[in-house]
MIZADO-708535 format. One line per field, with one value per residue (C-alpha): x, y, z; residue in three letters. Coordinates in nm, 2 decimals, padded with zeros to 4 digits. Each point is the difference from the previous one (the first is absolute). Layout:
! MIZADO-708535
X X / ... .
Y Y / ... .
Z Z / ... .
rest Ala / ... .
***
This chain:
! MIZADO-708535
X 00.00 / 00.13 / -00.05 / 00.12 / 00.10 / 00.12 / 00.12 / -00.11 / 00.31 / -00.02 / -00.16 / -00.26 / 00.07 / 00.15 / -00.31 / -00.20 / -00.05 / -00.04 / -00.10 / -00.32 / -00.11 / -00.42 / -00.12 / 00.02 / 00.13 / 00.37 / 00.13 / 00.31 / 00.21 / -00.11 / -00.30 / -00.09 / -00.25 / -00.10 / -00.27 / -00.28 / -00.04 / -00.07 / -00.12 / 00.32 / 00.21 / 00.32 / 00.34 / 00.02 / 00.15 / 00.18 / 00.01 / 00.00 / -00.28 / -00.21 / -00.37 / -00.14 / -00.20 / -00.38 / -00.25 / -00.28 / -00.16 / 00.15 / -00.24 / 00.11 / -00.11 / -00.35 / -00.06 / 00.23 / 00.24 / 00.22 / 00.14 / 00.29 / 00.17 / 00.19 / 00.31 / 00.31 / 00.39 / 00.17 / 00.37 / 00.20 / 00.29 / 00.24 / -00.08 / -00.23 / -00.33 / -00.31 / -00.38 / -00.18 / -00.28 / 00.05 / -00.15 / -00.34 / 00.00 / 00.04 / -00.24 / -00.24 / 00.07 / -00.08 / -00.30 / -00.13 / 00.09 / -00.20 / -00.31 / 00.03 / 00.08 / 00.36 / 00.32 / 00.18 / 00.39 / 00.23 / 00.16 / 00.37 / -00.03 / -00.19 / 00.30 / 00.30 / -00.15 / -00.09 / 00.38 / 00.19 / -00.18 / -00.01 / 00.43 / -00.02 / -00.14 / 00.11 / 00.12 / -00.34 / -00.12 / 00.14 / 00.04 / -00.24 / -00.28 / -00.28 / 00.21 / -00.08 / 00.01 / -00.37 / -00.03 / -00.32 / -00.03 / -00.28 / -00.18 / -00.22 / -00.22 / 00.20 / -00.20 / -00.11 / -00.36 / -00.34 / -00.18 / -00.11 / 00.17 / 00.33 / 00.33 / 00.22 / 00.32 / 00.14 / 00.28 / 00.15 / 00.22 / 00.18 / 00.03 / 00.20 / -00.06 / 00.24 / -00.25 / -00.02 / -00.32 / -00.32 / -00.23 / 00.10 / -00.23 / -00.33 / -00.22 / -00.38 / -00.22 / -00.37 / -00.21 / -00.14 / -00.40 / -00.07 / 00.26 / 00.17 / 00.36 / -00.08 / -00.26 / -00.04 / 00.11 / 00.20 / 00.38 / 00.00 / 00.31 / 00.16 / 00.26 / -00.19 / 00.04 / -00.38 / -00.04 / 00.21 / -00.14 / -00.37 / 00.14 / 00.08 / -00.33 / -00.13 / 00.34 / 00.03 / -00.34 / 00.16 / 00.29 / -00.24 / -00.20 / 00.38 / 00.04 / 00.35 / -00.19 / -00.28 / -00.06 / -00.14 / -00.36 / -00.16 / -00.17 / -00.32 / -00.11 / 00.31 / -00.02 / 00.34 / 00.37 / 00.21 / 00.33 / 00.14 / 00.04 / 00.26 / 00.08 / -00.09 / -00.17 / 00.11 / -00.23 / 00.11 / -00.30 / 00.16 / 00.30 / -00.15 / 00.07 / -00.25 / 00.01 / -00.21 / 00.07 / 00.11 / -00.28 / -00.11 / -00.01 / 00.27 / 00.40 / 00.24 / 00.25 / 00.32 / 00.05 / -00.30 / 00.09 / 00.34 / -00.19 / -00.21 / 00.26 / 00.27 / -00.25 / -00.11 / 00.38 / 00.03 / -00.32 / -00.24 / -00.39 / -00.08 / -00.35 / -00.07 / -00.36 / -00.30 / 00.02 / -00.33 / 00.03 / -00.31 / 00.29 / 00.31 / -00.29 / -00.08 / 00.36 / 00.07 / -00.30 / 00.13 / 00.38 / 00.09 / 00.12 / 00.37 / 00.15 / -00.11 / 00.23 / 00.10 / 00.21 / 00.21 / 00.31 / 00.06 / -00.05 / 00.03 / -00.24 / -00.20 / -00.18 / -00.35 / -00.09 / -00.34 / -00.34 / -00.28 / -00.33 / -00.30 / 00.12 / 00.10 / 00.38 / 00.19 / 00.36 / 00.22 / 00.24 / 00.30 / 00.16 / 00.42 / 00.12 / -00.24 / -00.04 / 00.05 / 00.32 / 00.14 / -00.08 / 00.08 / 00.33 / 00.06 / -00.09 / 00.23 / 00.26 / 00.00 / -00.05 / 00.31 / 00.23 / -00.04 / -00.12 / 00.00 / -00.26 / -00.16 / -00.25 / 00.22 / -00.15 / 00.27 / 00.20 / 00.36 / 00.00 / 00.38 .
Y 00.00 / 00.33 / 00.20 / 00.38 / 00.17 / 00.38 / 00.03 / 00.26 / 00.30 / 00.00 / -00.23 / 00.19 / -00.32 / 00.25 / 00.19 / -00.26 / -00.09 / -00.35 / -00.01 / 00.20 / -00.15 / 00.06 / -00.32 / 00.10 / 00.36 / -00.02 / -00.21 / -00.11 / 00.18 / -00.20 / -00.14 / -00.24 / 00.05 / -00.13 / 00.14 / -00.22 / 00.12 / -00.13 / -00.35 / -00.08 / 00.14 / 00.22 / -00.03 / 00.06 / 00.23 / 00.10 / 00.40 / 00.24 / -00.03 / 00.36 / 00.06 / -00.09 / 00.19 / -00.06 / 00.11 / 00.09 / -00.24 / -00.29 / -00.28 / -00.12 / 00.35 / -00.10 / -00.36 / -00.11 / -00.21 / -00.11 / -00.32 / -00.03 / -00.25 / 00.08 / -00.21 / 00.07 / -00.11 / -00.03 / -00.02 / -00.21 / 00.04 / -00.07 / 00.26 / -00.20 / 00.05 / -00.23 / 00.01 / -00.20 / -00.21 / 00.27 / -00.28 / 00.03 / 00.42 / -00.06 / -00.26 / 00.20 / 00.37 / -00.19 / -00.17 / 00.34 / 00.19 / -00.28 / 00.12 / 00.33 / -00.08 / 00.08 / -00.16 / -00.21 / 00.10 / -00.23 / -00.26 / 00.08 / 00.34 / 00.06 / -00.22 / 00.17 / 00.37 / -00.11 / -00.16 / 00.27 / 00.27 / -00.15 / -00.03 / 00.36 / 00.11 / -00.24 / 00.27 / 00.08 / -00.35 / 00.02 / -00.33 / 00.02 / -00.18 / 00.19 / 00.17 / -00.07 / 00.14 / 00.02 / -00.09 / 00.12 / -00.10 / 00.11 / 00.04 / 00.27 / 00.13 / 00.28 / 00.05 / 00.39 / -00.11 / 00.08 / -00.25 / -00.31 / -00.26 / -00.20 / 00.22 / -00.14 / 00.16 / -00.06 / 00.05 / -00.26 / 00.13 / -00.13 / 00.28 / -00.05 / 00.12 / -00.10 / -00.07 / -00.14 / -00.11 / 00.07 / 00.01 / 00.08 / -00.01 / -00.19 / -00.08 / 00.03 / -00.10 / 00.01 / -00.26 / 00.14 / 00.00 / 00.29 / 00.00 / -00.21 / -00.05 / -00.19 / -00.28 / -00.27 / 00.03 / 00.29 / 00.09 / -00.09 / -00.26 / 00.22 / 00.29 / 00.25 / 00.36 / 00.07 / -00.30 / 00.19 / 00.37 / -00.16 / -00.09 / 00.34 / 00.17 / -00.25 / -00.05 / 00.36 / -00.04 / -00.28 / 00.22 / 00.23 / -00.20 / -00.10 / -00.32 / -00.06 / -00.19 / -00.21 / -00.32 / -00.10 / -00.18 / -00.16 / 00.19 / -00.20 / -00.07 / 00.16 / -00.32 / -00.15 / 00.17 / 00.01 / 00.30 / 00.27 / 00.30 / -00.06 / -00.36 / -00.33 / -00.05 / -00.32 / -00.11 / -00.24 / -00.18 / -00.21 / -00.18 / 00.03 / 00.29 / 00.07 / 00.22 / 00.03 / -00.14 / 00.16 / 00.11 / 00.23 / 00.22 / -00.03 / 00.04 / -00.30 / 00.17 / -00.15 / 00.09 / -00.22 / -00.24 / 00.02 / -00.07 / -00.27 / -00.17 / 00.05 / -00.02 / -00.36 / -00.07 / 00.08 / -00.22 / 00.27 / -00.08 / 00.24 / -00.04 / 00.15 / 00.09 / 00.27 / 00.18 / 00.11 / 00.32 / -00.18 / -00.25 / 00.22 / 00.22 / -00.30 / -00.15 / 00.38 / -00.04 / -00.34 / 00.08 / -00.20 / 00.22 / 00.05 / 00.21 / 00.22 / 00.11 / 00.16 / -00.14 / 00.16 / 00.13 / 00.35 / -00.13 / -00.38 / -00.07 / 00.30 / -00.14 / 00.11 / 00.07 / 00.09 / -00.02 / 00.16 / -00.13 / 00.15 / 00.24 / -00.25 / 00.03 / -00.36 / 00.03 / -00.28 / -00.16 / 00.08 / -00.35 / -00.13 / -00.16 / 00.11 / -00.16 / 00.38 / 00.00 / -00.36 / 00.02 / 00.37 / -00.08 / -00.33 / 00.17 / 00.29 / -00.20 / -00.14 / 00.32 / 00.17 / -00.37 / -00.06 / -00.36 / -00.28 / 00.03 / -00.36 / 00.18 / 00.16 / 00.29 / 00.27 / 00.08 / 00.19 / 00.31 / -00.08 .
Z 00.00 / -00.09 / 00.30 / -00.01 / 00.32 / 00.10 / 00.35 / 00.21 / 00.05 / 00.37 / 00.25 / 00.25 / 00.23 / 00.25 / 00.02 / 00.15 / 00.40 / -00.02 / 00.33 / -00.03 / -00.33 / -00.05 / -00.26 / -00.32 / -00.03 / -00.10 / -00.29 / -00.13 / -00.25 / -00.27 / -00.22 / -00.25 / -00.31 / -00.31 / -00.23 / -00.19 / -00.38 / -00.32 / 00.17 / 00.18 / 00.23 / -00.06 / 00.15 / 00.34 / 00.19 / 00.41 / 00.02 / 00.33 / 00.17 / -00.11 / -00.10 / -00.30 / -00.28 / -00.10 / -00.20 / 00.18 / -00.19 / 00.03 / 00.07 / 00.35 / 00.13 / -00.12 / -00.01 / 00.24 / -00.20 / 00.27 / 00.20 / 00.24 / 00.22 / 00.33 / 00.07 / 00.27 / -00.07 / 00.34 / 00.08 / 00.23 / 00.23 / -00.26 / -00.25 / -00.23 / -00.13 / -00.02 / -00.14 / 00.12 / -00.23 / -00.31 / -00.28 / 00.21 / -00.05 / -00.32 / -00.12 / 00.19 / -00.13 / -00.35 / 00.15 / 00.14 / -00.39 / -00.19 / 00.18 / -00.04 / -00.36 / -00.03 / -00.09 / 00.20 / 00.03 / -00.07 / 00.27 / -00.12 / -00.04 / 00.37 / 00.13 / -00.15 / 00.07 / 00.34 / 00.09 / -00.20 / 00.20 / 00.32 / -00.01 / -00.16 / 00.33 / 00.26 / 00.24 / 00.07 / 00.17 / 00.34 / 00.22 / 00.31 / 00.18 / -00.21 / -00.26 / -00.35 / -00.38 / -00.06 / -00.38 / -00.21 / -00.36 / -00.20 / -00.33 / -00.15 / -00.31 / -00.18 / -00.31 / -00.05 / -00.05 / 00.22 / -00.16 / 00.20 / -00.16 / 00.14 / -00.09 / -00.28 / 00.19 / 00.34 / 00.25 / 00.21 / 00.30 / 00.33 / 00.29 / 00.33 / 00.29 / 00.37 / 00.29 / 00.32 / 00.18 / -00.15 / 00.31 / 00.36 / 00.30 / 00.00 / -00.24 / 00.03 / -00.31 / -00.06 / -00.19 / -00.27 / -00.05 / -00.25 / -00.29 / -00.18 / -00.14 / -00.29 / -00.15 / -00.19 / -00.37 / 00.08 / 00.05 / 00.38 / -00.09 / -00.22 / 00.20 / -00.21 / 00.10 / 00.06 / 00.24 / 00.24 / -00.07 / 00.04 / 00.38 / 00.10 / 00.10 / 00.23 / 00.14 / 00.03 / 00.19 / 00.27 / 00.07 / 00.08 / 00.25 / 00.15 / -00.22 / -00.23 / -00.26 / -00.13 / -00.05 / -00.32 / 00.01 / -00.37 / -00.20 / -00.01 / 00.38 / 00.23 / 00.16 / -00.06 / 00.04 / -00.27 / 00.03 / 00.27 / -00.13 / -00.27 / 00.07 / 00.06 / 00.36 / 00.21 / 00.34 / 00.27 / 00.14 / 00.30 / -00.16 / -00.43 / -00.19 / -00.27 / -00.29 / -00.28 / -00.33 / -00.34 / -00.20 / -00.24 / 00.26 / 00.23 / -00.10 / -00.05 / 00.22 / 00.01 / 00.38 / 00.04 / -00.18 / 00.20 / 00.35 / -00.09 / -00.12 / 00.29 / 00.26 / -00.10 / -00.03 / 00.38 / 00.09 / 00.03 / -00.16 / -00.29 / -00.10 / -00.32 / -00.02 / -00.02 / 00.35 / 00.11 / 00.21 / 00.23 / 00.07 / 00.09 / 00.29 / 00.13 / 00.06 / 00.14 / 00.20 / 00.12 / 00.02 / -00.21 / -00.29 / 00.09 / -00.31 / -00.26 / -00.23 / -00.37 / -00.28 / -00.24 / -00.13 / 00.14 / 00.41 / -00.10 / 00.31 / 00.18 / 00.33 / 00.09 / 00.31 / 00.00 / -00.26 / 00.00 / -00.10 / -00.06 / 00.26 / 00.26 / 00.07 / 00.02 / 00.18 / -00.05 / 00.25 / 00.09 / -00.05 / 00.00 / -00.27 / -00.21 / -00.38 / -00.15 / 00.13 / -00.05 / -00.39 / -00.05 / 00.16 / -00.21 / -00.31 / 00.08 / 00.07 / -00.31 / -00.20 / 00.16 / -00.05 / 00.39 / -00.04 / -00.22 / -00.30 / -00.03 / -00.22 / -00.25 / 00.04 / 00.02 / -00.34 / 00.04 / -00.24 / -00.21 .
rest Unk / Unk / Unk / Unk / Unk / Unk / Unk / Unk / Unk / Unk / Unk / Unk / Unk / Unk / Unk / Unk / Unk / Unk / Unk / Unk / Unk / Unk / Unk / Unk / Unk / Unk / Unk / Unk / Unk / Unk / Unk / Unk / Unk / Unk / Unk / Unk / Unk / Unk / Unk / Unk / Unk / Unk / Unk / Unk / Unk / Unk / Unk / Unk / Unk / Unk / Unk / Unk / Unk / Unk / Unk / Unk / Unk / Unk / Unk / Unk / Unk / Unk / Unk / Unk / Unk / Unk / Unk / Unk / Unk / Unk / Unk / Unk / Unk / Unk / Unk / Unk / Unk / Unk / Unk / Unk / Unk / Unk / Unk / Unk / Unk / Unk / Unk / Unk / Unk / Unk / Unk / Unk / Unk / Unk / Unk / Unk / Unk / Unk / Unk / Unk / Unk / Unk / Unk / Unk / Unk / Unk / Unk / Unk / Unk / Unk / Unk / Unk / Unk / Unk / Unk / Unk / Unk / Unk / Unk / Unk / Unk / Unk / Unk / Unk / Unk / Unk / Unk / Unk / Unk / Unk / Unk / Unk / Unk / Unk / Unk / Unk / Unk / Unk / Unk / Unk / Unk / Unk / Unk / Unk / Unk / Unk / Unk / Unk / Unk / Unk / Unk / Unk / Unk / Unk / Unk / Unk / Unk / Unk / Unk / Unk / Unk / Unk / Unk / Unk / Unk / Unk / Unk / Unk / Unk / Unk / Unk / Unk / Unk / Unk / Unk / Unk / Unk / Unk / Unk / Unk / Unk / Unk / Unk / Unk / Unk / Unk / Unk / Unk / Unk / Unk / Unk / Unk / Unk / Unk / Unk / Unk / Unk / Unk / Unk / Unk / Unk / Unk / Unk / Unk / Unk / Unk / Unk / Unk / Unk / Unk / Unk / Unk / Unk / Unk / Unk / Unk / Unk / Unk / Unk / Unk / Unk / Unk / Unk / Unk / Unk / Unk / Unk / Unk / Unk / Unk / Unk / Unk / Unk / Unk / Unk / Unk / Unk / Unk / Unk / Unk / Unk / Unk / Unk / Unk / Unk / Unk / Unk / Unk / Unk / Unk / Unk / Unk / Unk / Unk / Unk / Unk / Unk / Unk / Unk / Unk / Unk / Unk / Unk / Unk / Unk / Unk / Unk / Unk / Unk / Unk / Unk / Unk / Unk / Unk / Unk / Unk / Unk / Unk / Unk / Unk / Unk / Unk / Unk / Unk / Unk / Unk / Unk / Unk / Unk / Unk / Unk / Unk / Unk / Unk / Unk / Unk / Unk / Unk / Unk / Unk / Unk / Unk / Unk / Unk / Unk / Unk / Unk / Unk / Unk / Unk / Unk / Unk / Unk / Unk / Unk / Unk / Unk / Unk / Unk / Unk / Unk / Unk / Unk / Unk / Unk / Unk / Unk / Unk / Unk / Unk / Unk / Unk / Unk / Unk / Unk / Unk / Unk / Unk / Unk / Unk / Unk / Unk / Unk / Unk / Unk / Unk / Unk / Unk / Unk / Unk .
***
């Protein structure tokens, strides 16, 4: 692949406090990007990191044209970097462009880009418990067109950005009963742009009411739980942890994924199933729901510590040794080359 790259003239590395990063607000000194024309895509490119031009009608301002993945690389005490599960982001950003009617990027040129920008700014991942370089690749509509048809141009890009832990404190959530994050036939499995800015209002309206988040409920009765927030959602119900399954609906996350699988490794019961929320009051109700807790790359594993249902507040336990932290630990471990990988999940960026 030819790949054409223009190195930035000075690094703004120095600039940055690493120690007072806020998710998602500085990024590395370089990006990648490659532009859709003519029915295939053009040679790719790593330039400094600066704002693009638009017209102000290009399409993904209009119809929403746009899918993204999130993905971390970590590194270890000896100075080397690591992804961890990369093929899975990129099946799924192609899974997630199919529905939305654009073209999938190519496997060797996401990989290269990916590597050869990830060494170009390796001084920006810092070793540390909950350091990381948080890595967003995504994909949108560029025609100059206000009609409402799919684009025939597009842009792929990878962004990075150095963070360290996504949530501090507690987390309260409410079950959701009025809206909706997506429904059947829709783009609910897809990491499509609008599934996250449909999310905002009646999150916006928990924060006010002094939850973090919202736990998503189906579309059709708000009888079963299906994601928190922006990620998977995990229960403990004595010693089973349930979680719903992959659906039109519901995201294929790769974190999730990740904890069924080590979980059951280490002994623990995973019962994949519909969760009714009539279920998860009552084993509140009886004590016997032990954990609550969300799934997904930017906090790997986010505990819960109290729902709220219907207006009835739910606090968990306090409990030792708690699931949460045995498989966030043993997943972390493995992302930053701590422990052995039995799974072959982690890949060393060379």
């Amino acid at each position: 692949m030819a790949l054409e790259i223009e190195k930035i003239a000075k690094s703004k590395i120095a600039d940055v406090d690493f120690n007072n990063l806020k998710f998602g607000q500085i990024f590395t000194d370089h990006m990648f990007e490659c532009d859709f024309e003519n029915g295939e895509w053009q040679t790719p490119k790593i330039r400094p990191y600066q704002p693009l031009l638009f017209d102000p009608s290009a399409k993904v301002f209009h119809y929403g044209q746009a899918v993204f993945e999130g993905m971390k690389a970590y590194k270890d005490d000896k100075d080397d970097l690591w992804l961890f599960r990369p093929d899975e982001n990129q099946k799924r950003i192609n899974i997630s462009a199919e529905r939305l009617d654009m073209p999938a990027f190519p496997k060797d040129y996401f990989f290269e880009g990916l590597t050869t920008l990830l060494k170009m700014d390796k001084d920006w991942v810092k070793t540390g418990e909950d350091s990381a370089l948080y890595i967003r690749p995504f994909i949108i509509a560029t025609e100059n067109c206000v009609s409402a048809s799919s684009s025939n141009k597009y842009k792929f890009m990878i962004i990075c950005s150095p963070v360290q832990a996504y949530y501090s404190g507690e987390v309260k959530v409410v079950f959701a009963d009025k809206y909706s994050r997506s429904a059947n036939g829709g783009v609910g499995f897809a990491k499509a742009a609008g599934n996250y800015a449909g999310s905002f209002y009646p999150t916006k309206l928990a924060n006010q009411d002094g939850f973090q988040q919202v736990v998503w409920t189906d579309a059709s009765t708000h009888e079963f739980l299906e994601e928190a927030g922006v990620m998977n959602v995990f229960f403990r119900v004595n010693d089973t942890l349930l979680t719903a399954p992959t659906s039109e609906r519901i995201l294929d996350g790769v974190t999730r994924k990740s904890i069924i699988q080590f979980a059951e490794d280490k002994g623990i019961k995973v019962d994949v199933r519909p969760v009714r929320v009539s279920e998860i009051v009552e084993a509140a109700r009886k004590g016997e729901l032990l954990e609550m807790f969300g799934a997904g790359t930017a906090a790997v594993i986010s505990p819960i510590n109290a729902f709220s249902n219907k207006g009835e507040v739910f606090d968990l336990p306090k409990i030792e040794n708690s699931y949460a932290s045995l498989i966030k630990k043993g997943i972390t471990d493995i992302q930053k080359n701590k422990a052995e990988d039995k799974f072959g999940w982690r890949v060393k960026v060379q």
